[in-house]
PDB file of N, H, CA, C and O in Angstrom:
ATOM      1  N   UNK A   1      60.477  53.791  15.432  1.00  0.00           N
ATOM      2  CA  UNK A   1      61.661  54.529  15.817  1.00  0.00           C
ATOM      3  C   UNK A   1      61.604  54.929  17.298  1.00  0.00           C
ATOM      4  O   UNK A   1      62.536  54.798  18.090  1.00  0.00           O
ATOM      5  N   UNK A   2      60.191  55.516  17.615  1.00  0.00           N
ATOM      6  H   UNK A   2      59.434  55.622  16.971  1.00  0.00           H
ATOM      7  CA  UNK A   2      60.272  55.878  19.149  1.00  0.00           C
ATOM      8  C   UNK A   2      60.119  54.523  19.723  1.00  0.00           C
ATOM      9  O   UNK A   2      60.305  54.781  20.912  1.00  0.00           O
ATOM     10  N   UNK A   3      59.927  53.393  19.670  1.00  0.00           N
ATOM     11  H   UNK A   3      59.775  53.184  18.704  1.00  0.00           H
ATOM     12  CA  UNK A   3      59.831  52.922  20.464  1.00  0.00           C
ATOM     13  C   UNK A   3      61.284  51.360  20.276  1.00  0.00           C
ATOM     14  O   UNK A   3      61.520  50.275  20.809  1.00  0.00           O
ATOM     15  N   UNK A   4      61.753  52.078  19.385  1.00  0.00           N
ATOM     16  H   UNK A   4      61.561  52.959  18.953  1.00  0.00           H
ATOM     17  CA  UNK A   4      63.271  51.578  19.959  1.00  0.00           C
ATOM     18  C   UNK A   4      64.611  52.158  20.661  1.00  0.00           C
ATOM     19  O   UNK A   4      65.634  51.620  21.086  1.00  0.00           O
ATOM     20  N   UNK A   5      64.070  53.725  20.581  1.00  0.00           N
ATOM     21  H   UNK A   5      63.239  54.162  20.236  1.00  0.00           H
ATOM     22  CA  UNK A   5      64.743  54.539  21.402  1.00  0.00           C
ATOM     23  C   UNK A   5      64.228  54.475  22.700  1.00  0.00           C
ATOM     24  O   UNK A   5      64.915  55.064  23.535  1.00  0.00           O
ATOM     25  N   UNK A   6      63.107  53.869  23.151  1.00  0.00           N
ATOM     26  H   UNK A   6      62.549  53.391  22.472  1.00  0.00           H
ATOM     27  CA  UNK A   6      62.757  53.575  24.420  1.00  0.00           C
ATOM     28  C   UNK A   6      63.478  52.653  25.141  1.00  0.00           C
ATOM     29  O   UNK A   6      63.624  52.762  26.358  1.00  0.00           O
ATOM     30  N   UNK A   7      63.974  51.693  24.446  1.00  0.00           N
ATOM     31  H   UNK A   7      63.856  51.605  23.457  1.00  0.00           H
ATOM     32  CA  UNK A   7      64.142  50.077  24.285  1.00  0.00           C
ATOM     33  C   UNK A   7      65.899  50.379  24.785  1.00  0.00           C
ATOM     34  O   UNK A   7      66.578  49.543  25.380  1.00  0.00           O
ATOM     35  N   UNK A   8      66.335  51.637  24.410  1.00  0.00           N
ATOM     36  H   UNK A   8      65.783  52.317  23.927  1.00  0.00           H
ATOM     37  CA  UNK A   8      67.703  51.613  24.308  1.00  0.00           C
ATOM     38  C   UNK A   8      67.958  52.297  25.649  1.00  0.00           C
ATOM     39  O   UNK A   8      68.853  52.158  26.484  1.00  0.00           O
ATOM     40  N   UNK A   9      67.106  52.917  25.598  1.00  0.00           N
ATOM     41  H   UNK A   9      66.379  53.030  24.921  1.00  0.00           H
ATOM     42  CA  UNK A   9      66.766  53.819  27.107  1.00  0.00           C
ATOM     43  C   UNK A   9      66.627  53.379  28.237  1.00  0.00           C
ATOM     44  O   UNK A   9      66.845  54.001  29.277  1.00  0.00           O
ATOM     45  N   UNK A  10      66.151  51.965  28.106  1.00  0.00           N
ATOM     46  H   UNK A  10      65.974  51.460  27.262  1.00  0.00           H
ATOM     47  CA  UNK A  10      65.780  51.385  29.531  1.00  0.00           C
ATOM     48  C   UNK A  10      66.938  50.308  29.232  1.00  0.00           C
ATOM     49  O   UNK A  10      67.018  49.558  30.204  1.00  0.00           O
ATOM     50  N   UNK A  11      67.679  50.036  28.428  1.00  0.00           N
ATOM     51  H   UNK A  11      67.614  50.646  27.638  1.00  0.00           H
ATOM     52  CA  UNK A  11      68.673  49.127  28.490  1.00  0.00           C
ATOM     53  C   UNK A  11      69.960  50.020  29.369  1.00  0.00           C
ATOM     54  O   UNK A  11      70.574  49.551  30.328  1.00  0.00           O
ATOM     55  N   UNK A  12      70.196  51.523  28.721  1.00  0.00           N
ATOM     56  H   UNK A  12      69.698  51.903  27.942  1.00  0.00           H
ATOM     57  CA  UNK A  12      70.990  51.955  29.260  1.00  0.00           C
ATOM     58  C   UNK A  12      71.123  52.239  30.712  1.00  0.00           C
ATOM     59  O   UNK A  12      72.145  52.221  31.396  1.00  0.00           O
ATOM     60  N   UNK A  13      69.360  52.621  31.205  1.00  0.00           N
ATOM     61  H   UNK A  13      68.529  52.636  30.649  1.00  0.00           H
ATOM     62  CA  UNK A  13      68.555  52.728  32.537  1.00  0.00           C
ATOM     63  C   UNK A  13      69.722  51.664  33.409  1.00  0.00           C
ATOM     64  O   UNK A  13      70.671  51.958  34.136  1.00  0.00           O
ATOM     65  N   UNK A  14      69.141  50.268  32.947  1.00  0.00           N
ATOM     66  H   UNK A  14      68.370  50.030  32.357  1.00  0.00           H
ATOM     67  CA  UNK A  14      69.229  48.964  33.821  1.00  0.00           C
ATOM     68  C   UNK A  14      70.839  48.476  33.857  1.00  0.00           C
ATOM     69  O   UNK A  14      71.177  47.567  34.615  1.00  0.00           O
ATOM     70  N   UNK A  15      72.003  49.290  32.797  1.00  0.00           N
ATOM     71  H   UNK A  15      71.729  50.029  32.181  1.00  0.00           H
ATOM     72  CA  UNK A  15      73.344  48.822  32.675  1.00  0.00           C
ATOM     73  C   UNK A  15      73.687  49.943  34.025  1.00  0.00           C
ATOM     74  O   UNK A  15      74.386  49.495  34.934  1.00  0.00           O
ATOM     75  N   UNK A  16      73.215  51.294  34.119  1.00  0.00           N
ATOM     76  H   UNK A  16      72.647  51.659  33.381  1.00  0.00           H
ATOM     77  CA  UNK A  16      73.405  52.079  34.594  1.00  0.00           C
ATOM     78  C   UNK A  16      73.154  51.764  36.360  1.00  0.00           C
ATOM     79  O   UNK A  16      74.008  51.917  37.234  1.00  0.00           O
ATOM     80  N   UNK A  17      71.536  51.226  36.578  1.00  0.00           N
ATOM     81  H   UNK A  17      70.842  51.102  35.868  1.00  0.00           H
ATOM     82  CA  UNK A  17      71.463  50.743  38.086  1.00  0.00           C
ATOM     83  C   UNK A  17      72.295  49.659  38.362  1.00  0.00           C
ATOM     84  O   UNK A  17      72.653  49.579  39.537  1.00  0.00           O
ATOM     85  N   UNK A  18      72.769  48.652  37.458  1.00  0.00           N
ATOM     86  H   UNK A  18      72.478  48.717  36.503  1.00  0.00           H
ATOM     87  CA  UNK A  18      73.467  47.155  37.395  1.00  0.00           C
ATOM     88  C   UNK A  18      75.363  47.863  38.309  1.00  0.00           C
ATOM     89  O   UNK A  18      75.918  47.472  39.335  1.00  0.00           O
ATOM     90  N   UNK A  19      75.725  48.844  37.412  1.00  0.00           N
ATOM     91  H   UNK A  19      75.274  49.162  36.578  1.00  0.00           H
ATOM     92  CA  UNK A  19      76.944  49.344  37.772  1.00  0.00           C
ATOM     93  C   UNK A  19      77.100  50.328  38.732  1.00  0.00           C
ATOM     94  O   UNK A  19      78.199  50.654  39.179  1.00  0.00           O
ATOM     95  N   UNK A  20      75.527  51.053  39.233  1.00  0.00           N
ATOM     96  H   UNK A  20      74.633  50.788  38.870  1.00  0.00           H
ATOM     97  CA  UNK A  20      75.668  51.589  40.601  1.00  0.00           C
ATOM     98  C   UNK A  20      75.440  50.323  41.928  1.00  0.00           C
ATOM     99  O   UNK A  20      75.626  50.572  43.119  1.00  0.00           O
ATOM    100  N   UNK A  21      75.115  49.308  41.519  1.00  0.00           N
ATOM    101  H   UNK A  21      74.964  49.106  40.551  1.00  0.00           H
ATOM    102  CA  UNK A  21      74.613  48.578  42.529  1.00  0.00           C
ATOM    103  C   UNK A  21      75.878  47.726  42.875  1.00  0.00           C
ATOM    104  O   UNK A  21      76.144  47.406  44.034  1.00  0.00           O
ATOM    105  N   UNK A  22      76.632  47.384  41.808  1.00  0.00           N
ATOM    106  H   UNK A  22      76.416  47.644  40.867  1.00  0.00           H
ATOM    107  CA  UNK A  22      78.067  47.034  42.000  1.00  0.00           C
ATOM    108  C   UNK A  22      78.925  47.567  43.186  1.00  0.00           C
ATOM    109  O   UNK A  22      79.703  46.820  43.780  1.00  0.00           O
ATOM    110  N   UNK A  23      78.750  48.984  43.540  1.00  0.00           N
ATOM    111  H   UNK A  23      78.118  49.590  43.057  1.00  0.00           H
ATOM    112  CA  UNK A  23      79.628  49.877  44.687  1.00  0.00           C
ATOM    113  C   UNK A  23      78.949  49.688  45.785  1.00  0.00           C
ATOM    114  O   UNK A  23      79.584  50.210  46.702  1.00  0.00           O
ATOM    115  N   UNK A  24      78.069  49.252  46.133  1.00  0.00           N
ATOM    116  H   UNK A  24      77.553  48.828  45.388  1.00  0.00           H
ATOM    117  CA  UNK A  24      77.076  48.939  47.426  1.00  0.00           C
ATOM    118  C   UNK A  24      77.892  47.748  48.272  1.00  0.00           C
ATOM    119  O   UNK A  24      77.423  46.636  48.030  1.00  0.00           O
ATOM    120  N   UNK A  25      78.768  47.743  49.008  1.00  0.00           N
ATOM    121  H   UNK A  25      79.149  48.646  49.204  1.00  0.00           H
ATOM    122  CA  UNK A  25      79.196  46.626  50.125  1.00  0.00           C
ATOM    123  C   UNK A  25      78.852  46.886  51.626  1.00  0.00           C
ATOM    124  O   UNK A  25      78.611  47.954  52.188  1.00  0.00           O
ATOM    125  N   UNK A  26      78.883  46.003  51.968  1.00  0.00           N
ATOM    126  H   UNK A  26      79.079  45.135  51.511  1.00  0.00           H
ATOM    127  CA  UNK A  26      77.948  46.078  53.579  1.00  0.00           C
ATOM    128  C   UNK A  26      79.473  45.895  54.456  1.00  0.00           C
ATOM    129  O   UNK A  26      79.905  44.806  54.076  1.00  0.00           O
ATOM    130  N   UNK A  27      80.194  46.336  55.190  1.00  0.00           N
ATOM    131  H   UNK A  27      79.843  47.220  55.498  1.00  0.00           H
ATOM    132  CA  UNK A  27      81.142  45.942  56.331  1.00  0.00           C
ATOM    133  C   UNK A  27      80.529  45.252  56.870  1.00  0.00           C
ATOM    134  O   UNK A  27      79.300  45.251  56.934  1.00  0.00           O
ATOM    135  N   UNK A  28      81.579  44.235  57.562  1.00  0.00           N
ATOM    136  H   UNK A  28      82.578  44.236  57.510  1.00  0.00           H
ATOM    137  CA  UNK A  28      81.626  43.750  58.766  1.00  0.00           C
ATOM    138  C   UNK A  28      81.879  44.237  60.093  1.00  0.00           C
ATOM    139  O   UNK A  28      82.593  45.231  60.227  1.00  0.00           O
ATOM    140  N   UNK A  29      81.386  43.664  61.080  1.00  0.00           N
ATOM    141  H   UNK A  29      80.806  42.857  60.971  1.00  0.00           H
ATOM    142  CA  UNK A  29      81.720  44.445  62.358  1.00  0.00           C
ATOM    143  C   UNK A  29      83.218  44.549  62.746  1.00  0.00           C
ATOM    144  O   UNK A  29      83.603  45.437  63.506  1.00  0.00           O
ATOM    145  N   UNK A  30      83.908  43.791  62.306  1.00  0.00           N
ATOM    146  H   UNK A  30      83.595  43.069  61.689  1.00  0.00           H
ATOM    147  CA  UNK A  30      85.445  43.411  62.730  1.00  0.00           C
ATOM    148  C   UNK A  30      86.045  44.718  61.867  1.00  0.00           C
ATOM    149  O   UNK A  30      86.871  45.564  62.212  1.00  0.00           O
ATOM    150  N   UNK A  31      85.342  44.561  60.665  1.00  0.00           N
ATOM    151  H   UNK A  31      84.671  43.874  60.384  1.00  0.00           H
ATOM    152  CA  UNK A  31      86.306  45.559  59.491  1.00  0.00           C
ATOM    153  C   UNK A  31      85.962  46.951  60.437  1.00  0.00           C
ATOM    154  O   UNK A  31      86.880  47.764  60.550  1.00  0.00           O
ATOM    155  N   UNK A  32      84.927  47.181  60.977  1.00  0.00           N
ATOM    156  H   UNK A  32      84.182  46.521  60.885  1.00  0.00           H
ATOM    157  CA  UNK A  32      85.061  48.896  61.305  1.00  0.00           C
ATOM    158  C   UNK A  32      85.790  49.617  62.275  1.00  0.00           C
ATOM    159  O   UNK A  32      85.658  50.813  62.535  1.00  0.00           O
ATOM    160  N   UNK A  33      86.689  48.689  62.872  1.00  0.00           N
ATOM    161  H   UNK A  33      86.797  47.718  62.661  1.00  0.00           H
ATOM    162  CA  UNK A  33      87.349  49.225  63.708  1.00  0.00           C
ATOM    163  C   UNK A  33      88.716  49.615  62.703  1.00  0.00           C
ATOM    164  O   UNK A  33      89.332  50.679  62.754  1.00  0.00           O
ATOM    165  N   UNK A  34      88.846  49.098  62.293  1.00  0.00           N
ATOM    166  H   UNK A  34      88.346  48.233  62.251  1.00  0.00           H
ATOM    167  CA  UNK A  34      90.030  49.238  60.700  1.00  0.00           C
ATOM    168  C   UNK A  34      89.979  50.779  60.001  1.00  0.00           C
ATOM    169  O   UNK A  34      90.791  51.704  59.971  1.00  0.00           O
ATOM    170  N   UNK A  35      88.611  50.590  59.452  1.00  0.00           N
ATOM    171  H   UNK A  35      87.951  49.839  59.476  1.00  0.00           H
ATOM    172  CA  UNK A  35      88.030  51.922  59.250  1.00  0.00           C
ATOM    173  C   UNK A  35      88.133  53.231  59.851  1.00  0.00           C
ATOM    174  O   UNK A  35      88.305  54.343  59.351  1.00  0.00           O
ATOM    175  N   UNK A  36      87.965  52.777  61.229  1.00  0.00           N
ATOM    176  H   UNK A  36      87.825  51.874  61.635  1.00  0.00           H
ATOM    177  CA  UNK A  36      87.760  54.215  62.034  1.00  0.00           C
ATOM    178  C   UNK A  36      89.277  54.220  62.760  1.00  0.00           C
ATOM    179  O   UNK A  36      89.191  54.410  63.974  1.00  0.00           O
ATOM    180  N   UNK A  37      90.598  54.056  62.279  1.00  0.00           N
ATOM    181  H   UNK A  37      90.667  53.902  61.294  1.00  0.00           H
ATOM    182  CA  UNK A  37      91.335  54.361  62.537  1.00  0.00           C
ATOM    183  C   UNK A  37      91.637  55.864  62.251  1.00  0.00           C
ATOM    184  O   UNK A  37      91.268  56.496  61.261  1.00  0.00           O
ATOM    185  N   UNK A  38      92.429  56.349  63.373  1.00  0.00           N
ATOM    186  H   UNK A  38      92.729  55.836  64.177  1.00  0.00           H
ATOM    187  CA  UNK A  38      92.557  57.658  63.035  1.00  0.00           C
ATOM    188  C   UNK A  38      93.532  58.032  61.781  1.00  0.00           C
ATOM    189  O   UNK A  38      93.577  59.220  61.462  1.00  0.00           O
ATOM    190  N   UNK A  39      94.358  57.034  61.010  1.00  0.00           N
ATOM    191  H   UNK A  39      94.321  56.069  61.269  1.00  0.00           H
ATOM    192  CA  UNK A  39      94.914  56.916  60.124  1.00  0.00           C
ATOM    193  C   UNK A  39      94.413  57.071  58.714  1.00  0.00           C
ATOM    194  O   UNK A  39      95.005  57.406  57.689  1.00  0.00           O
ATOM    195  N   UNK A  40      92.589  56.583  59.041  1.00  0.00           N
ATOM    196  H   UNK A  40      92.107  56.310  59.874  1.00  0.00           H
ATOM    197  CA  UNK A  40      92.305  56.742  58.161  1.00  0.00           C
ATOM    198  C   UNK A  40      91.678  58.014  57.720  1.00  0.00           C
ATOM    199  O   UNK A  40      91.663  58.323  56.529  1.00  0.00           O
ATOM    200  N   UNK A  41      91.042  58.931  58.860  1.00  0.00           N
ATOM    201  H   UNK A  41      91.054  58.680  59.828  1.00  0.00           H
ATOM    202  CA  UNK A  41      90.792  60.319  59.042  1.00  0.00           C
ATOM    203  C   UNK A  41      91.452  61.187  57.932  1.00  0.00           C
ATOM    204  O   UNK A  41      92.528  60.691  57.598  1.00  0.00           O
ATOM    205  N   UNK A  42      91.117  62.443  57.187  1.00  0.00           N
ATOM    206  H   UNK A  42      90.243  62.846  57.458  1.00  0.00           H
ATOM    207  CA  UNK A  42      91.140  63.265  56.433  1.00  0.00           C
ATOM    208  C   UNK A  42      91.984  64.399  57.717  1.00  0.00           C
ATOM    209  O   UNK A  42      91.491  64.712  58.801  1.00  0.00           O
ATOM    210  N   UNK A  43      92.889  64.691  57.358  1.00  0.00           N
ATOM    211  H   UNK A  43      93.290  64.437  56.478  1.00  0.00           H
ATOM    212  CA  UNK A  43      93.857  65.946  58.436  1.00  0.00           C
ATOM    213  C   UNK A  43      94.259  65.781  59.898  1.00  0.00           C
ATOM    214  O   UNK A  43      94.540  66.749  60.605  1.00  0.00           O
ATOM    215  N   UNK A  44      94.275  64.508  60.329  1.00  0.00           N
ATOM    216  H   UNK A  44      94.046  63.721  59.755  1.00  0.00           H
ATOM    217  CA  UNK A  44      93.793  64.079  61.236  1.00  0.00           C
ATOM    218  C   UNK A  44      95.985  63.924  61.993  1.00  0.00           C
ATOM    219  O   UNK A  44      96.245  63.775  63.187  1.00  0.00           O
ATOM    220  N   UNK A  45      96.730  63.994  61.224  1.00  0.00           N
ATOM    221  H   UNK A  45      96.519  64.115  60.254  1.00  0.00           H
ATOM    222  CA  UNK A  45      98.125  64.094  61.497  1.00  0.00           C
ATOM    223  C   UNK A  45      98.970  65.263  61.430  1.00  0.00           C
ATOM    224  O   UNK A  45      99.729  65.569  60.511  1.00  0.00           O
ATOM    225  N   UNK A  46      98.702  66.019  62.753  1.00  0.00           N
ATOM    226  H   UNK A  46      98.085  65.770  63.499  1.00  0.00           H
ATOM    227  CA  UNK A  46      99.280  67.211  63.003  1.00  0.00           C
ATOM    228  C   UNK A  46     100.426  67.519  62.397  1.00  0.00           C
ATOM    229  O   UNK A  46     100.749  68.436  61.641  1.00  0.00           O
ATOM    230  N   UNK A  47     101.387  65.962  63.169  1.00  0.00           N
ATOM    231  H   UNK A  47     101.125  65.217  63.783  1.00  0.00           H
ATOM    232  CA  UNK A  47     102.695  66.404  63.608  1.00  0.00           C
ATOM    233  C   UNK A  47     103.219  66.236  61.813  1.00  0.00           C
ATOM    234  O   UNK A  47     103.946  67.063  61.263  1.00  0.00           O
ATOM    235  N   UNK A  48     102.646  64.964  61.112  1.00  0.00           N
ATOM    236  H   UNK A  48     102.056  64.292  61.559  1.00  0.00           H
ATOM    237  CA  UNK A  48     102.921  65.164  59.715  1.00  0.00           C
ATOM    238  C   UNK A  48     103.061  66.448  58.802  1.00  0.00           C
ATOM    239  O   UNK A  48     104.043  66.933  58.240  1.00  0.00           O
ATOM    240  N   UNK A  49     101.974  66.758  58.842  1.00  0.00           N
ATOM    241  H   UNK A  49     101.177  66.364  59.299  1.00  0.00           H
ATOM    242  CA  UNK A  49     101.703  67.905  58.552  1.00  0.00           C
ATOM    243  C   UNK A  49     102.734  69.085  58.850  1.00  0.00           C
ATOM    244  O   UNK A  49     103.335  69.807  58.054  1.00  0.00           O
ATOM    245  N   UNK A  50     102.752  69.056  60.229  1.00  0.00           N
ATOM    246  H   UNK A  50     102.263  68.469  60.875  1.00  0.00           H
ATOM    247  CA  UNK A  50     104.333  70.540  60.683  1.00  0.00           C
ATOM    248  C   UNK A  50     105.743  69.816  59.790  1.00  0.00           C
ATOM    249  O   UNK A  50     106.669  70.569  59.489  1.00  0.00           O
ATOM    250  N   UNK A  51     105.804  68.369  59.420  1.00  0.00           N
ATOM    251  H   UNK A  51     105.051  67.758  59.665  1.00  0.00           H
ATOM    252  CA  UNK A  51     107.447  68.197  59.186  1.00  0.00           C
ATOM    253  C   UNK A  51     107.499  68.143  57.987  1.00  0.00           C
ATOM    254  O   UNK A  51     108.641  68.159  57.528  1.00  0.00           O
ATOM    255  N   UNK A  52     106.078  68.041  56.763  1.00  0.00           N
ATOM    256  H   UNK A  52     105.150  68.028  57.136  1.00  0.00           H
ATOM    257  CA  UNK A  52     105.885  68.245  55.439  1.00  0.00           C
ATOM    258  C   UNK A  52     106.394  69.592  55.428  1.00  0.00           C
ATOM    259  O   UNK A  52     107.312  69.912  54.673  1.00  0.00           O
ATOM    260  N   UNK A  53     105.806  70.463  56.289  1.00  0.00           N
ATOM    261  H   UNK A  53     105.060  70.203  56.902  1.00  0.00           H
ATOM    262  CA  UNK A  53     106.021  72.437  55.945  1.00  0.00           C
ATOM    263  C   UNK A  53     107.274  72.701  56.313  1.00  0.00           C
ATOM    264  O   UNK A  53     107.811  73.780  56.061  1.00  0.00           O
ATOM    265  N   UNK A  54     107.888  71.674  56.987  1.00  0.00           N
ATOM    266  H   UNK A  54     107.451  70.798  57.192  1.00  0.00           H
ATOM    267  CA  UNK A  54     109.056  72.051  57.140  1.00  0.00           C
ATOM    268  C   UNK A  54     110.298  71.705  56.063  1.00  0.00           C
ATOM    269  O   UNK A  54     111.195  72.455  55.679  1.00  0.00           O
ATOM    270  N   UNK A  55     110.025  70.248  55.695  1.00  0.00           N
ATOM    271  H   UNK A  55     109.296  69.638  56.006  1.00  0.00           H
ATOM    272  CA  UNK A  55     110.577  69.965  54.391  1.00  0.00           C
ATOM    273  C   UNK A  55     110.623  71.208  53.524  1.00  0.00           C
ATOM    274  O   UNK A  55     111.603  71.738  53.003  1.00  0.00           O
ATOM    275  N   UNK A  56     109.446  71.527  53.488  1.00  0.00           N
ATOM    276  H   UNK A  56     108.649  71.096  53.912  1.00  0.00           H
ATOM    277  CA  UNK A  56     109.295  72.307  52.378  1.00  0.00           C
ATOM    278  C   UNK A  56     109.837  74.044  52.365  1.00  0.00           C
ATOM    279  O   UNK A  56     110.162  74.861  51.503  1.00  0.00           O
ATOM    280  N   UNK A  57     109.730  74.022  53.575  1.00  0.00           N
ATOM    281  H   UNK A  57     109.466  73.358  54.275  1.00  0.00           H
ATOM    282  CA  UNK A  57     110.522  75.204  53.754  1.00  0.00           C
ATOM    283  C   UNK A  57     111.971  75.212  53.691  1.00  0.00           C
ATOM    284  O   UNK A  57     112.573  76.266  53.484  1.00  0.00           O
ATOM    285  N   UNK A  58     112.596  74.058  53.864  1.00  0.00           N
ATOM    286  H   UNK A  58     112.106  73.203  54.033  1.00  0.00           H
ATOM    287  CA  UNK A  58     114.128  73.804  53.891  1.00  0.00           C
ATOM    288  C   UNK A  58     114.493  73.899  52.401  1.00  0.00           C
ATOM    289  O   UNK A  58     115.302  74.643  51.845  1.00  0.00           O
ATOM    290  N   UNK A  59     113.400  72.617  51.724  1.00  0.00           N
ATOM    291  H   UNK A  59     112.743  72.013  52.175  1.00  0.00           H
ATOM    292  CA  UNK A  59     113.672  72.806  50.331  1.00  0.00           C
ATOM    293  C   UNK A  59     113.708  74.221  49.477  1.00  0.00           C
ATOM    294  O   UNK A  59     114.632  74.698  48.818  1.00  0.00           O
ATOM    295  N   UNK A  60     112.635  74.624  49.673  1.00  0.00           N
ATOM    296  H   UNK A  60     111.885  74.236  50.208  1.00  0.00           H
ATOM    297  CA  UNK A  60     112.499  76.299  49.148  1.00  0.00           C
ATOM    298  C   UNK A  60     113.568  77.540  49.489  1.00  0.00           C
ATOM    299  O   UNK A  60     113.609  78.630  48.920  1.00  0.00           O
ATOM    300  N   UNK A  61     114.469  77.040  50.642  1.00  0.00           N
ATOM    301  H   UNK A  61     114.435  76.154  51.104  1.00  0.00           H
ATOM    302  CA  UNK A  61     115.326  77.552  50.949  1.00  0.00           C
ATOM    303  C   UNK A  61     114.424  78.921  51.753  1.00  0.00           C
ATOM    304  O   UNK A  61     115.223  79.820  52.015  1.00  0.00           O
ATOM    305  N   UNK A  62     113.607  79.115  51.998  1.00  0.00           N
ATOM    306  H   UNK A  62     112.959  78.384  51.785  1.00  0.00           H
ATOM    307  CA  UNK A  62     112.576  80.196  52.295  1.00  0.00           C
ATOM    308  C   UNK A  62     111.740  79.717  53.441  1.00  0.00           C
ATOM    309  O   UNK A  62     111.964  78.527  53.662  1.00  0.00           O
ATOM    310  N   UNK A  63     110.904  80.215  54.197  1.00  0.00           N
ATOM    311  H   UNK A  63     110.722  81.182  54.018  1.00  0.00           H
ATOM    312  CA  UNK A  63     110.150  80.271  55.424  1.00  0.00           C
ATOM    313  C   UNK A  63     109.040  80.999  55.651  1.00  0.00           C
ATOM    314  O   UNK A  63     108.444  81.045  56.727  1.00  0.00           O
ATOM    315  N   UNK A  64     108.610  81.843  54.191  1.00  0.00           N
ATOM    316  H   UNK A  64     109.094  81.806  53.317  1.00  0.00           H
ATOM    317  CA  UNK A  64     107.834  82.867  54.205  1.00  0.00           C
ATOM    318  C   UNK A  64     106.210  82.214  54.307  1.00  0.00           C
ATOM    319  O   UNK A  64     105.923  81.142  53.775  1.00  0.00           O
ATOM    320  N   UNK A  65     105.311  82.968  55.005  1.00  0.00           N
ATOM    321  H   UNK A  65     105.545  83.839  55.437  1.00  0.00           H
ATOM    322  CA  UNK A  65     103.422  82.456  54.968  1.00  0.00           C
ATOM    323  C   UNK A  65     103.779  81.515  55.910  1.00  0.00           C
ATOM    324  O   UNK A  65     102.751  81.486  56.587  1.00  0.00           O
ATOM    325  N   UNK A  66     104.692  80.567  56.516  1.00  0.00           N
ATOM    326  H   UNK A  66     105.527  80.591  55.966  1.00  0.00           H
ATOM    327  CA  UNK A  66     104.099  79.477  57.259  1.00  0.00           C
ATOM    328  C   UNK A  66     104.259  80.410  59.107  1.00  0.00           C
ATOM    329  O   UNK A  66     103.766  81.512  59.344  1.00  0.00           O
ATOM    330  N   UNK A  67     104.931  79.696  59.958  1.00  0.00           N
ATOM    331  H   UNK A  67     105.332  78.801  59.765  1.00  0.00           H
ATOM    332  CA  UNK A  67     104.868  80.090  61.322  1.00  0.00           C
ATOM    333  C   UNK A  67     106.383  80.411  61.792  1.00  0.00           C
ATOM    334  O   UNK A  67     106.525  81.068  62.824  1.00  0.00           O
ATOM    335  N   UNK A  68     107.373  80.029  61.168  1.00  0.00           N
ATOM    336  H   UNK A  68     107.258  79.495  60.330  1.00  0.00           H
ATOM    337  CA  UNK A  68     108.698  79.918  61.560  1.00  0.00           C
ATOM    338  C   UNK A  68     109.803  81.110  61.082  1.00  0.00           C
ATOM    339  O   UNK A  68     109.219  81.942  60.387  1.00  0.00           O
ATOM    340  N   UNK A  69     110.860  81.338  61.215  1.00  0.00           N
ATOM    341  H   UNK A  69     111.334  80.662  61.779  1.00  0.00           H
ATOM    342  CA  UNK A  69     111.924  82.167  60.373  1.00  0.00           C
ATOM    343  C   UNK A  69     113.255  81.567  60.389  1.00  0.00           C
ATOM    344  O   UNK A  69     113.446  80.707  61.249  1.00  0.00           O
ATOM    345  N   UNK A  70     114.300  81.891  59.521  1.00  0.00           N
ATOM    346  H   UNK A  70     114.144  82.590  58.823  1.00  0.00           H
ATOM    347  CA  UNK A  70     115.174  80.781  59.853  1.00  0.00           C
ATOM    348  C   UNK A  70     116.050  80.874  57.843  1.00  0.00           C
ATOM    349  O   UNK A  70     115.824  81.550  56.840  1.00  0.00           O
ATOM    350  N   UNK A  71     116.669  80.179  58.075  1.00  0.00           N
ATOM    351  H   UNK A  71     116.852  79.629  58.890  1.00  0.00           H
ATOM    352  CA  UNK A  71     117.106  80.405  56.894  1.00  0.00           C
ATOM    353  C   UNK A  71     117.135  78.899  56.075  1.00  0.00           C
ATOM    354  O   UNK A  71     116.617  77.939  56.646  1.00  0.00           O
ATOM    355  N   UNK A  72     117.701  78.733  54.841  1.00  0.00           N
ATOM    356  H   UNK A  72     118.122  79.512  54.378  1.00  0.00           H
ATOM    357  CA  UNK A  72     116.881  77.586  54.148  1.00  0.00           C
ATOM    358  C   UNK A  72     118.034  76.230  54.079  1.00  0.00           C
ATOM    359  O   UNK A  72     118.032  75.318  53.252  1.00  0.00           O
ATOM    360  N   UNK A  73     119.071  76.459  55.327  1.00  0.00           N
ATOM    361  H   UNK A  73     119.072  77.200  55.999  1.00  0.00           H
ATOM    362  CA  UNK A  73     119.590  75.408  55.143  1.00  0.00           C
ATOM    363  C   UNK A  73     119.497  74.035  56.159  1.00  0.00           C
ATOM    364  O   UNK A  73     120.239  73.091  56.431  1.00  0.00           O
ATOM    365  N   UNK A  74     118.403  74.409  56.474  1.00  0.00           N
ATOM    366  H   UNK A  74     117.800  75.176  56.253  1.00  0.00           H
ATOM    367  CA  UNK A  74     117.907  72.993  57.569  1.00  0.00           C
ATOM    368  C   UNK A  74     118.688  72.798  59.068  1.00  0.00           C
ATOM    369  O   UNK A  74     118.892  71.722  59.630  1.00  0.00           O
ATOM    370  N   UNK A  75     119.014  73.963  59.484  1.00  0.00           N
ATOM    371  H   UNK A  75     118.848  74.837  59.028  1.00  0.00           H
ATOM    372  CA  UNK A  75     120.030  74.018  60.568  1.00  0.00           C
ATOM    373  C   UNK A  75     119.612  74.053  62.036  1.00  0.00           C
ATOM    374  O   UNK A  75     120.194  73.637  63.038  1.00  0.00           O
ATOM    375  N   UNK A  76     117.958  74.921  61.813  1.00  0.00           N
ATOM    376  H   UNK A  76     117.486  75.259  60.999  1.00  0.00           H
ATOM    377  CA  UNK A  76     117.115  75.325  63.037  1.00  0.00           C
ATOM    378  C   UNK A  76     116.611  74.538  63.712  1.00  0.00           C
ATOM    379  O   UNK A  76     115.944  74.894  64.684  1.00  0.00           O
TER     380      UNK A  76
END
């Protein structure tokens, strides 16, 4: 018994390194300039960002917590 629960153990072990080793890709030099676009950056689009809060303030009909005042019909 223990030593087919071993058996199952190192099967699961080796399915387990088999499907982490799967996510391992190497770039190319060409691809990293792709990569390091500032597009691809995490917060990296100011001006996006101000015309989302603004949407959203138009939509909400409200202006309250962000930077602006104004009323909620998109006029300002």
């Amino acid at each position: 018994m223990i030593v087919r629960m071993q058996r199952i153990l190192l099967i699961a072990l080796a399915l387990g390194c088999a499907v982490a080793a799967g996510g391992c890709i190497s770039i190319q030099p060409w691809e990293r300039g792709r990569l390091a676009n500032p597009d691809m950056q995490f917060g990296g689009a100011e001006a996006l960002e101000s015309a989302e809060a603004h949407a959203t303030e138009v939509r909400e009909g409200s202006s309250g917590g962000f930077d602006a005042s104004g009323g909620g019909c998109g006029c300002n």
